[in-house]
C-alpha positions in Angstrom: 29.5 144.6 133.4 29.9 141.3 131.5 29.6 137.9 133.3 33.1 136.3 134.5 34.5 134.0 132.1 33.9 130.2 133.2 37.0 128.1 134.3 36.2 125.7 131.6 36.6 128.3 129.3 39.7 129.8 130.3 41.2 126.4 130.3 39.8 125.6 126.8 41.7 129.2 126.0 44.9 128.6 127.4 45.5 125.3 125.6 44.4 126.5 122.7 47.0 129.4 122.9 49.6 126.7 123.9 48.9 125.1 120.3 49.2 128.2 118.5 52.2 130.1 120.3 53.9 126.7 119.5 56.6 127.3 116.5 55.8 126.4 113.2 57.1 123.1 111.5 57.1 124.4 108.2 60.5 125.2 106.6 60.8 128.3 105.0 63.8 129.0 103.5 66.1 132.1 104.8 66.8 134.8 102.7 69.7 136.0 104.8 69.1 139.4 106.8 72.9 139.8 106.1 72.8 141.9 103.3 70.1 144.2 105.7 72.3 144.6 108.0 74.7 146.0 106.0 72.4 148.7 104.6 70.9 149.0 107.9 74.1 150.2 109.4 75.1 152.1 106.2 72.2 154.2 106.2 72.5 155.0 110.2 75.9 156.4 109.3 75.4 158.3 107.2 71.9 160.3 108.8 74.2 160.4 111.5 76.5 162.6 109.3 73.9 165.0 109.0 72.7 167.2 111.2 69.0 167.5 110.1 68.2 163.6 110.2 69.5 163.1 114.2 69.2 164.3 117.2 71.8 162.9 120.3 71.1 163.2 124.1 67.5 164.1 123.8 65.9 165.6 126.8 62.1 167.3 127.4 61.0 169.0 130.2 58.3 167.7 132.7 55.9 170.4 134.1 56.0 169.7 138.0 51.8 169.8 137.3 52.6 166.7 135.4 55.2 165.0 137.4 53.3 166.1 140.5 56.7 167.6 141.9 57.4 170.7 143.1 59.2 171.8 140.5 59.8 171.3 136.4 62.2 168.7 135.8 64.8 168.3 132.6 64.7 164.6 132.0 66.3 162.5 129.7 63.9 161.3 127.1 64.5 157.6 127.6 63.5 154.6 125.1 60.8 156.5 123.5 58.1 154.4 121.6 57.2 157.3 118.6 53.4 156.1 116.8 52.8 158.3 113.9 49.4 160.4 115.0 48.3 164.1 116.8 47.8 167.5 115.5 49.8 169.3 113.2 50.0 172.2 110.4 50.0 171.6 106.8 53.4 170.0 105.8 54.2 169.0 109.4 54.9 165.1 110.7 52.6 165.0 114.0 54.1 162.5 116.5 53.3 161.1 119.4 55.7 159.2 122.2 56.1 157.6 125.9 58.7 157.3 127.7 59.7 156.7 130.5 62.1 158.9 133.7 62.9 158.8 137.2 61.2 162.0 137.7 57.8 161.5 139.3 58.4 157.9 139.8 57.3 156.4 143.3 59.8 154.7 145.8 62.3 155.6 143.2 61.3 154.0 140.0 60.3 155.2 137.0 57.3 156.6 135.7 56.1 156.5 132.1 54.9 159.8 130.4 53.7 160.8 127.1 54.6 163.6 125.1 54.0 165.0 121.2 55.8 167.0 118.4 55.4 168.3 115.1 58.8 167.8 112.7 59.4 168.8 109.0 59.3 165.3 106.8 62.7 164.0 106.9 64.0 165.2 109.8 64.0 165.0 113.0 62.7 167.0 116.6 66.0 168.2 118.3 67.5 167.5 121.0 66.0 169.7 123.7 62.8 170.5 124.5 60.9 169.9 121.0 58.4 167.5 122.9 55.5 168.6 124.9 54.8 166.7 128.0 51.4 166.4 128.2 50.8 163.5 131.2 52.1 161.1 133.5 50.6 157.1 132.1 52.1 155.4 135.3 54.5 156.4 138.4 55.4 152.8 138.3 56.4 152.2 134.9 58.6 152.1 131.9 59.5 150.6 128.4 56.3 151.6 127.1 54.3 150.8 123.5 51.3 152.4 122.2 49.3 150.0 119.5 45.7 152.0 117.8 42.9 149.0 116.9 40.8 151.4 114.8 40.2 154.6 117.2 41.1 152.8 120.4 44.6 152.6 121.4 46.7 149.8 123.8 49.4 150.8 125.7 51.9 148.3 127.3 54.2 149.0 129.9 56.7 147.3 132.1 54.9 147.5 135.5 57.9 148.2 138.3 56.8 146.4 141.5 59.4 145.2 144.4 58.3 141.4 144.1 59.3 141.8 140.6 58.7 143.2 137.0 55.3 142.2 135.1 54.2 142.9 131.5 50.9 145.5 131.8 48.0 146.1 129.6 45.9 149.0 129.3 42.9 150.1 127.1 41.8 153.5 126.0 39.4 155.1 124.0 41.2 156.8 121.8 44.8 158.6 121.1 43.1 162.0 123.0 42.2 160.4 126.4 45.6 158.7 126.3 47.3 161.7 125.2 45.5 163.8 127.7 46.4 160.8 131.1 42.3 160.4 131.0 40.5 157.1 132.1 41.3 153.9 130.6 38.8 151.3 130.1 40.5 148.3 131.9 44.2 147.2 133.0 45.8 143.8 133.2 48.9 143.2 135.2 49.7 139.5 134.1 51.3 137.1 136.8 54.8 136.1 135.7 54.4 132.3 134.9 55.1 131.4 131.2 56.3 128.0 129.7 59.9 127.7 129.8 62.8 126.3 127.6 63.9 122.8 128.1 67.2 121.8 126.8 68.8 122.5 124.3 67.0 125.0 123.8 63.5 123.9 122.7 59.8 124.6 124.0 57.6 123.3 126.6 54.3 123.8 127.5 54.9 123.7 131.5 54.2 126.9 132.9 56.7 128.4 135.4 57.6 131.3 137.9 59.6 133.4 136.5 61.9 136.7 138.3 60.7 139.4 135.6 58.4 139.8 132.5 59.0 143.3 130.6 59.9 145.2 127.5 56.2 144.6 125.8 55.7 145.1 122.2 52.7 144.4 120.5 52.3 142.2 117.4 49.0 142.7 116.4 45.4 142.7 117.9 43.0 139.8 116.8 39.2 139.8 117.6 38.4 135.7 117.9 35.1 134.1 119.4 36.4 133.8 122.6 38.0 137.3 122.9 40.3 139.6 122.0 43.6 138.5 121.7 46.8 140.3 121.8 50.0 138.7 120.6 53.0 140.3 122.0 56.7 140.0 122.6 58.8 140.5 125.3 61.6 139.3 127.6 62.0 137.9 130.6 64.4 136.9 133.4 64.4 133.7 135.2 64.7 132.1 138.0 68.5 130.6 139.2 72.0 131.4 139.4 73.6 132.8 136.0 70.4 133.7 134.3 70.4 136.2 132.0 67.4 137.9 130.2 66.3 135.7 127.2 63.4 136.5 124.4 59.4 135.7 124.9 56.5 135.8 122.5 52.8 134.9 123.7 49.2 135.6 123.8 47.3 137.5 126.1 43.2 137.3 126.4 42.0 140.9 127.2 39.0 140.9 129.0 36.0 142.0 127.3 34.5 145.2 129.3 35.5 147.8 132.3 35.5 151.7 132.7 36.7 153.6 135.5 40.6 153.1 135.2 40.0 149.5 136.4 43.1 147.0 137.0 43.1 143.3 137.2 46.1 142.2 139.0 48.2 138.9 138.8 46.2 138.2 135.2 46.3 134.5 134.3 44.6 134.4 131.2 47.5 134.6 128.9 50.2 132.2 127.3 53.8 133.5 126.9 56.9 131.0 126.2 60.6 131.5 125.3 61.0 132.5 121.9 63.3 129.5 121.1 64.0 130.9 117.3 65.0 134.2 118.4 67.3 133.2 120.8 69.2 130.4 118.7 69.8 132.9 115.9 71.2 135.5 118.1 72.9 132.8 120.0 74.4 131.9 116.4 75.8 135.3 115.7 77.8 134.9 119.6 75.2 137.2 121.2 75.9 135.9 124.6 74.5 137.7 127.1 71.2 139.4 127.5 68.3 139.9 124.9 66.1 142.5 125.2 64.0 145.3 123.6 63.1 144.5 119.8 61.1 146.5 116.8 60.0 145.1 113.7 61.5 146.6 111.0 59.5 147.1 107.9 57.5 149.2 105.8 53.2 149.5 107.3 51.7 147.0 105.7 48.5 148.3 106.9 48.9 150.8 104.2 48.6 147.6 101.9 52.6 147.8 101.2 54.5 144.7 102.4 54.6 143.1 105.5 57.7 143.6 108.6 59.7 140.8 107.3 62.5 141.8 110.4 62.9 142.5 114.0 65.9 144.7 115.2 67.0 143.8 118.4 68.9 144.9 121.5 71.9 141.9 122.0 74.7 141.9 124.7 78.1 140.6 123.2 79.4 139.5 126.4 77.5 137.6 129.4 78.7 140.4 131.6 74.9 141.6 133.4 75.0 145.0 134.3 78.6 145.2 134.5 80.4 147.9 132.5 81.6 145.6 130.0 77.9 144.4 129.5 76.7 147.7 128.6 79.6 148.0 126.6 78.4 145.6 124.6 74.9 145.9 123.6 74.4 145.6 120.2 71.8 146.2 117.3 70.7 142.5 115.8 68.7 142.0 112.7 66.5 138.9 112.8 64.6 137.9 109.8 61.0 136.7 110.1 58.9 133.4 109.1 61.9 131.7 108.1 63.5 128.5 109.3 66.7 128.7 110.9 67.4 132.2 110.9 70.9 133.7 112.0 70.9 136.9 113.7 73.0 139.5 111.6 75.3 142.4 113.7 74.2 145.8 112.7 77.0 147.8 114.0 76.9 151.3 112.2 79.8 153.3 111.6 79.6 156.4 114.1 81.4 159.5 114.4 83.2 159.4 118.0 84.5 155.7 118.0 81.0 155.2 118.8 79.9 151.6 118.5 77.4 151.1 121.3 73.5 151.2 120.4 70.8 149.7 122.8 67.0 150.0 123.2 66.0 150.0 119.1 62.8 151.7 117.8 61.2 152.0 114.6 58.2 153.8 113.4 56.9 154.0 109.8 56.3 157.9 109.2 55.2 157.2 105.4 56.6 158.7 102.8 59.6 156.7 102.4 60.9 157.6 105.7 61.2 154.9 109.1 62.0 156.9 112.7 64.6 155.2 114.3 65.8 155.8 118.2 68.4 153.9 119.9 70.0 154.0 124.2 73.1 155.1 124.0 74.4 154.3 127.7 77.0 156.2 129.1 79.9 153.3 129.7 81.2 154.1 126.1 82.9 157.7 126.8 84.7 156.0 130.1 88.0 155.2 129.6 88.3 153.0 132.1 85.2 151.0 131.2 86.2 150.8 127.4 89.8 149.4 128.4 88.8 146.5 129.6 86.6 145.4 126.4 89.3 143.6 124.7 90.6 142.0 127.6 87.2 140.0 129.2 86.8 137.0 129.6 87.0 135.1 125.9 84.7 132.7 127.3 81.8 135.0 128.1 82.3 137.0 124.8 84.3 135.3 122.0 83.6 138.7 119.7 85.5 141.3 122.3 89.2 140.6 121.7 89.1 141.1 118.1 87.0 144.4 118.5 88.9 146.3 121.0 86.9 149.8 122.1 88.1 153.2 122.2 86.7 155.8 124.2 83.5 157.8 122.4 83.7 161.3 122.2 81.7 164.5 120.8 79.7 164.7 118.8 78.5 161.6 120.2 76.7 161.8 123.3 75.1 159.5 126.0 71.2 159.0 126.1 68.3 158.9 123.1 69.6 159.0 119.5 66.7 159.6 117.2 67.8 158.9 113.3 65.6 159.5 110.3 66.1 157.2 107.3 64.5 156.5 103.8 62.8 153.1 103.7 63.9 152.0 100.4 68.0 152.7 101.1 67.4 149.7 103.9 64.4 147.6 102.5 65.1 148.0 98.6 64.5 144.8 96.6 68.1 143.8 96.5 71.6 144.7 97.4 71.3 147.2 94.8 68.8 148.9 95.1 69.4 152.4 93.3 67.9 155.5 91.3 68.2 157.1 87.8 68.9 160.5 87.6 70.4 162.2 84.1 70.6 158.9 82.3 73.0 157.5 85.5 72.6 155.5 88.2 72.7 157.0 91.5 72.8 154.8 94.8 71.1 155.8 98.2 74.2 157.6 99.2 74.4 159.9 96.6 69.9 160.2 96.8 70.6 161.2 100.8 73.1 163.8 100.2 71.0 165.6 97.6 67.5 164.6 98.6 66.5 168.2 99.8 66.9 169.2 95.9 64.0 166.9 95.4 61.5 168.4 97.7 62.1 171.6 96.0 62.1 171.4 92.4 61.8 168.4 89.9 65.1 167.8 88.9 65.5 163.9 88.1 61.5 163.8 87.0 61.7 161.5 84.1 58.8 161.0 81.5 59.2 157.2 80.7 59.3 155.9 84.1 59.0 151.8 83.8 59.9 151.3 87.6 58.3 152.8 90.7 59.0 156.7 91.5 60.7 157.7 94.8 60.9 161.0 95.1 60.8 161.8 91.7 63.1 159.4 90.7 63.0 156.8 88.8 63.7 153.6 90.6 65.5 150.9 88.3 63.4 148.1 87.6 
């Protein structure tokens, strides 16, 4: 076991983590994640159109020898996190996923499981059963994300506790021992202080209580002299009347040895503050209630391709809470990164079933062109007497809601996970567009999408003299 870290020490850390989770000062111009958002929502619609590249209502089935119930349970398979990585057959996409359900949870929260699959390349697992439950991660939380630093493997959770929600950190091994609910190497539970906007709108370094910390998604994983640092994002909820949940971003210092399934509990040696340029861009595009789960969207760059240059959040419409109209509202919002005074851009896709309600956005790169998406689809949309009042709240609270009245969803959408495959290039091409040459014309995304499975089988747009990049045997205009 290593030595404790010296007070000094942790005090030299925490300021220096002040200093560098302060925004940047540097102006960098926008490029407008507009024209994104666009193809963003395009490209939804139309994998939504087909029946091979989604999957609505998704639900696996929990062994009770996993649950630790007396009986299986058929449980909604709620805000997955899907890392590309497991076992699978020649030809075959191997994922891996947690999630979290009420089953199995204690004094009625929710526990977080993990589960794999194997899926033909471009589409997607279906909507029952296709995952294998293979163990319970925590009877005490949700929202999870799984991050691999070379063959170890982080997972971040929302910790449930009745004094309030926290942000926890776990190491593993590897991908196996998590996969299999084996021992981790250490666990931080962080206490729920972080530095807190001061008006209007801007950053301070004073560190304060807050109600809830949650929704953790890793950045990225940096070894420095002092330790290892993970920088993260999340939301949180403060203190007051008329709060709402507002964006995060921070630092936290993971400590440096343990075995045994340790936990350290009420973690102070982390920096997390209110992610002032997130919230002003969203705040620009009249998101005005909550902001919550986010996933950068992006093609790996640890494959040496470019990096995530967007995150696609979770945005409430209206400052309606938990209310009906407030899950009416949540939105998909694209934000674009490293820029200076971004504005968030609505995603809203077109839908069959009046559909217009996505929550809880996921992405995973699954190479070859194609990004995993998986949205919440809550169950407020096929009410009628929820979607009815939508145009008539409160102008105040949501400026956006009169003007977009709501009709009631109906088949073939359905409430819970919507898992959507897409093509990478139809979102992140280099411009507005972006499109393919096939028999001496040029052929958009739409028109690839629809005859795509032609591709895979013979090479039919193949051309010799090829001066821009291939995609899928096609030449891409330069």
């Amino acid at each position: 076991m290593a030595p404790p870290i010296p007070i000094w020490k942790i005090t030299s850390i925490l300021f220096y983590l002040s200093l560098i989770a302060a925004p940047s000062a540097v102006a960098v111009p926008c490029g407008g994640a507009g024209p994104i958002a666009e193809r963003l929502a395009a490209t939804i619609g139309r994998s939504v159109a087909d029946n091979t590249r989604h999957s609505w209502h998704v639900h696996v089935t929990v062994p009770a020898a996993v649950s630790g119930l007396i009986a299986d349970s058929r449980v909604s398979f709620d805000a997955p996190f899907i890392l590309l990585g497991g076992e699978s057959s020649v030809g075959t996409v191997p994922l891996t996923a947690v999630f979290h359900a009420g089953a199995g949870g204690e004094d009625n929260r929710m526990a977080s499981y993990v589960a794999q699959t194997t899926t033909a390349l471009g589409e997607v697992p279906g909507p029952e059963n296709d995952w294998t439950v293979t163990a319970k991660l925590s009877s005490t939380g949700s929202m999870g994300h799984v991050f691999p630093v070379g063959k170890e493997v982080f997972f971040a959770y929302e910790f449930e506790a009745s004094g309030g929600n926290t942000v926890a950190l776990r190491l593993y091994p590897d991908l196996a021992t998590l996969v299999a609910g084996g021992e981790w190497r250490r666990e931080v539970r962080l206490n729920r202080k972080i530095a807190l906007p001061a008006p209007p709108d801007t950053v301070t370094t004073d560190k304060r209580q807050v109600v809830n910390i949650g929704t953790p998604t890793i950045e990225k994983v940096v070894e420095e002299d002092w330790g290892t640092a993970v920088h993260f994002r999340f939301h949180y909820y403060p203190e007051g009347d008329n709060q709402r949940d507002l964006p995060g971003v921070g630092h936290i210092i993971f400590p440096p040895s343990g075995e045994g399934s340790t936990v350290v509990y009420d973690y102070d040696i982390w920096y997390g503050r209110f992610e002032n340029k997130v919230n002003n861009a969203l705040r620009v595009s009249q998101v005005m209630g909550k902001i919550g789960q986010r996933a950068r969207l992006g093609r790996d760059d640890t494959k040496g391709r470019r990096p995530d240059k967007f995150l696609l959040l979770e945005g409430q419409m209206a400052d309606a809470g938990e209310g009906s109209v407030g899950w009416l509202s949540w939105r998909p919002v694209l934000y674009e990164l490293g820029c200076d005074n971004p504005v968030g851009a609505i995603a809203p896709p077109t839908l069959p079933g009046n559909l217009r309600t996505l929550a809880n956005p996921h992405v995973t790169d699954v190479g070859s062109g194609y990004l995993l998406l998986s949205f919440f689809v809550p169950s407020e949309p096929f009410n009628l007497d929820h979607t009815s009042q939508y145009a008539g709240f409160d102008p105040q609270k949501c400026p956006t809601c009169a003007a977009n009245p709501m009709e009631v969803a109906v088949l073939p959408a359905r409430p819970g996970t919507l898992i959507i495959i897409v093509e990478a290039d139809c979102v992140l091409g280099d411009d507005g567009t972006f499109k393919f040459k096939y028999k001496k014309q040029i052929r958009n995304c739409a028109w690839i999408s629809k005859v795509k499975k032609k591709f895979q089988k013979k090479k039919v747009c193949a051309l010799k003299k090829c001066k821009g990049a291939a995609v899928d045997n096609c030449c891409r205009e330069a």
